[in-house]
C-alpha positions in Angstrom: -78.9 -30.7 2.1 -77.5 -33.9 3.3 -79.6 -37.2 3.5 -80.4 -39.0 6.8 -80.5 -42.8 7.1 -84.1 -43.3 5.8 -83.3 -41.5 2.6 -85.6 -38.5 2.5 -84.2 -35.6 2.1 -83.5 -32.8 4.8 -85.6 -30.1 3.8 -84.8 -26.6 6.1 -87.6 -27.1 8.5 -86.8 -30.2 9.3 -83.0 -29.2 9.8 -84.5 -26.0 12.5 -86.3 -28.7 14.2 -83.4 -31.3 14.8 -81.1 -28.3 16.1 -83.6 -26.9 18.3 -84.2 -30.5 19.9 -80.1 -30.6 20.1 -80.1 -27.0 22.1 -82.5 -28.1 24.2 -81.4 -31.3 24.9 -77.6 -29.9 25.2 -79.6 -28.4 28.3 -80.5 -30.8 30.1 -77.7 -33.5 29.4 -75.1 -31.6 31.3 -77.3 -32.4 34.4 -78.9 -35.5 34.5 -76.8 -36.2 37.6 -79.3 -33.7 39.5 -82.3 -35.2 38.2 -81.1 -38.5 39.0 -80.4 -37.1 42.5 -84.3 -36.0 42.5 -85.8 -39.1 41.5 -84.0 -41.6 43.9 -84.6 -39.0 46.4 -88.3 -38.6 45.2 -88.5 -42.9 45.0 -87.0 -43.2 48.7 -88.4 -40.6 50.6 -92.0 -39.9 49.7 -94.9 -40.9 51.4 -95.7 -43.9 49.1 -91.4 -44.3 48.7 -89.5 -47.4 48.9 -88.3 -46.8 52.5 -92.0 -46.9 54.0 -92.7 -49.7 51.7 -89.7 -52.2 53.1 -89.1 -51.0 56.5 -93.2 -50.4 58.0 -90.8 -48.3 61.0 -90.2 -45.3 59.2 -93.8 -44.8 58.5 -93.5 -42.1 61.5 -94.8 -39.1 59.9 -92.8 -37.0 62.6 -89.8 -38.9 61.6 -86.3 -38.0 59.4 -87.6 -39.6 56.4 -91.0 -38.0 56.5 -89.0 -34.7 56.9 -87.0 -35.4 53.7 -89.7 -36.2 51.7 -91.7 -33.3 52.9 -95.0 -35.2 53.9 -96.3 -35.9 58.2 -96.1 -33.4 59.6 -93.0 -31.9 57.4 -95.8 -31.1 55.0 -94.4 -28.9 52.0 -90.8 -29.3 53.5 -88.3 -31.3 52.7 -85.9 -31.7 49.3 -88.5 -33.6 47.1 -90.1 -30.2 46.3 -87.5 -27.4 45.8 -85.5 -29.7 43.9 -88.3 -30.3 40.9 -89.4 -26.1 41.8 -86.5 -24.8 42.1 -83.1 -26.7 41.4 -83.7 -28.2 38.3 -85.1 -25.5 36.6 -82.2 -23.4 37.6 -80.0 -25.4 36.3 -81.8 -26.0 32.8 -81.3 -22.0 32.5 -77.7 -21.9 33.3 -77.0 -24.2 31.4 -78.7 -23.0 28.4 -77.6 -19.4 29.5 -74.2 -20.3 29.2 -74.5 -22.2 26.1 -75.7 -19.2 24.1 -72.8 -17.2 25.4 -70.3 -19.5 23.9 -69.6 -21.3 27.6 -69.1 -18.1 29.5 -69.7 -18.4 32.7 -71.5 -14.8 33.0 -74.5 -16.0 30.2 -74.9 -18.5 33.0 -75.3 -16.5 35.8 -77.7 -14.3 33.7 -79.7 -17.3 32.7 -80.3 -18.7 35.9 -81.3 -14.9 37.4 -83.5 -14.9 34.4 -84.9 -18.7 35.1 -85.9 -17.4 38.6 -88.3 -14.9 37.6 -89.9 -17.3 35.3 -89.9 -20.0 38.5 -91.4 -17.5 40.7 -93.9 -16.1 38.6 -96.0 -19.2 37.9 -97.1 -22.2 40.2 -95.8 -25.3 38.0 -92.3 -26.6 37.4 -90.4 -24.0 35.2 -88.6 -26.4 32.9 -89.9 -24.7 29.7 -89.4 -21.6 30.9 -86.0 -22.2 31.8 -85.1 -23.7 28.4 -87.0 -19.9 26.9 -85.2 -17.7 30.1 -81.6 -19.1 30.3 -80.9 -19.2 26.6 -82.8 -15.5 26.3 -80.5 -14.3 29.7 -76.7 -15.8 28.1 -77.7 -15.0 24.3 -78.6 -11.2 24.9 -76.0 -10.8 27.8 -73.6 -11.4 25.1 -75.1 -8.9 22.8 -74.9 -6.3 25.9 -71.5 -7.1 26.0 -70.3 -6.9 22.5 -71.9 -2.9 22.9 -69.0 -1.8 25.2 -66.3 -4.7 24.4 -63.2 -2.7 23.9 -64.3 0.6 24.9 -63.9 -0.1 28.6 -60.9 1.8 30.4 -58.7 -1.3 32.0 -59.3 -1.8 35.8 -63.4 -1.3 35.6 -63.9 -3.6 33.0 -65.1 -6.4 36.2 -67.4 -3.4 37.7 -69.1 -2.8 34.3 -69.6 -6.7 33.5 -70.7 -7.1 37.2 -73.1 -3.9 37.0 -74.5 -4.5 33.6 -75.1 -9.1 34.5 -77.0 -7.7 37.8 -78.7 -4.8 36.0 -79.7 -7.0 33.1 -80.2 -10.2 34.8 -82.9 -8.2 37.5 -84.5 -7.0 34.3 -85.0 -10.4 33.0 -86.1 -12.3 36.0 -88.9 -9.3 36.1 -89.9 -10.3 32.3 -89.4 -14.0 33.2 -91.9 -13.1 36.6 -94.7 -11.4 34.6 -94.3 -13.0 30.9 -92.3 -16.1 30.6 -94.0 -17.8 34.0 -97.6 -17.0 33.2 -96.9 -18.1 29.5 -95.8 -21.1 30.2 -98.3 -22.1 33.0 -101.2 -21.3 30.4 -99.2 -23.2 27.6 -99.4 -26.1 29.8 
């Protein structure tokens, strides 16, 4: 075991812990851009946002700024609210979904299927649950995969991957609906 800077030694829990903070960071890195997006978004256009703070005008709850930020009478509309419900999460799990499938695109596709059923299954932001669902959805697509790789007669090798990412990925989103979403809302 090597040594980090402080001098204690790296004993193997401590090694599992660093690497799972690393995979879960590695999933949310990749797209700080989006939750950059959300927060300027979130600081401009909400009801309290900076907009309605520096120009009183676009206080008009019937207005466009009131109908970005979802508040007036735009209530539950808007971009500030699917973004945090929706977007990011989705994005958290294809990331992570592709990550565990060594960056293929399909593990991502799988992931993010799989991050909507843990979305839609509870009433809190999925972040968690895409950081369990995405890397579950790439990780075990690959594992499907590796079953038949080979074995498959050329020309139908895109049906069977297509067939077998939508059969597995509706499979998962079901699991993430009923068991990752109502984990995660009790855990927090």
């Amino acid at each position: 075991p090597s040594t980090p800077a402080d001098g204690t030694p790296r004993t193997g829990a401590r090694v599992r812990v660093q690497k799972l903070g690393t995979a879960l960071s590695n999933m949310v890195m990749p797209n700080i851009g989006a939750f950059i997006a959300w927060g300027l978004i979130t600081a401009l256009f909400i009801k309290a946002g900076w907009l309605q703070g520096i120009f009183p005008a676009l206080r008009n709850p019937d207005g466009w700024v009131a109908q970005i930020g979802g508040w007036g009478s735009f209530d539950g509309a808007g971009i500030v609210g699917p973004m945090i419900t929706y977007l990011l999460p989705i994005l958290i799990g294809y990331t992570g979904g592709r990550m565990m499938y060594d960056d293929n695109i399909r593990g991502g596709v799988v992931g993010a299927i799989a991050t909507v059923g843990a979305i839609t299954g509870a009433s809190v932001p999925m972040f968690l649950g895409a950081m369990i669902m995405g890397p579950l959805g790439g990780w075990s697509m690959k594992k499907i995969d590796a079953i038949w790789d080979g074995k498959i007669r050329p020309g139908f090798e895109m049906l069977v991957d297509n067939f077998s990412a939508g059969i597995w990925g509706m499979i998962l989103a079901v699991v993430g609906f009923f068991v990752a979403g109502k984990f995660v809302e009790q855990f927090s």
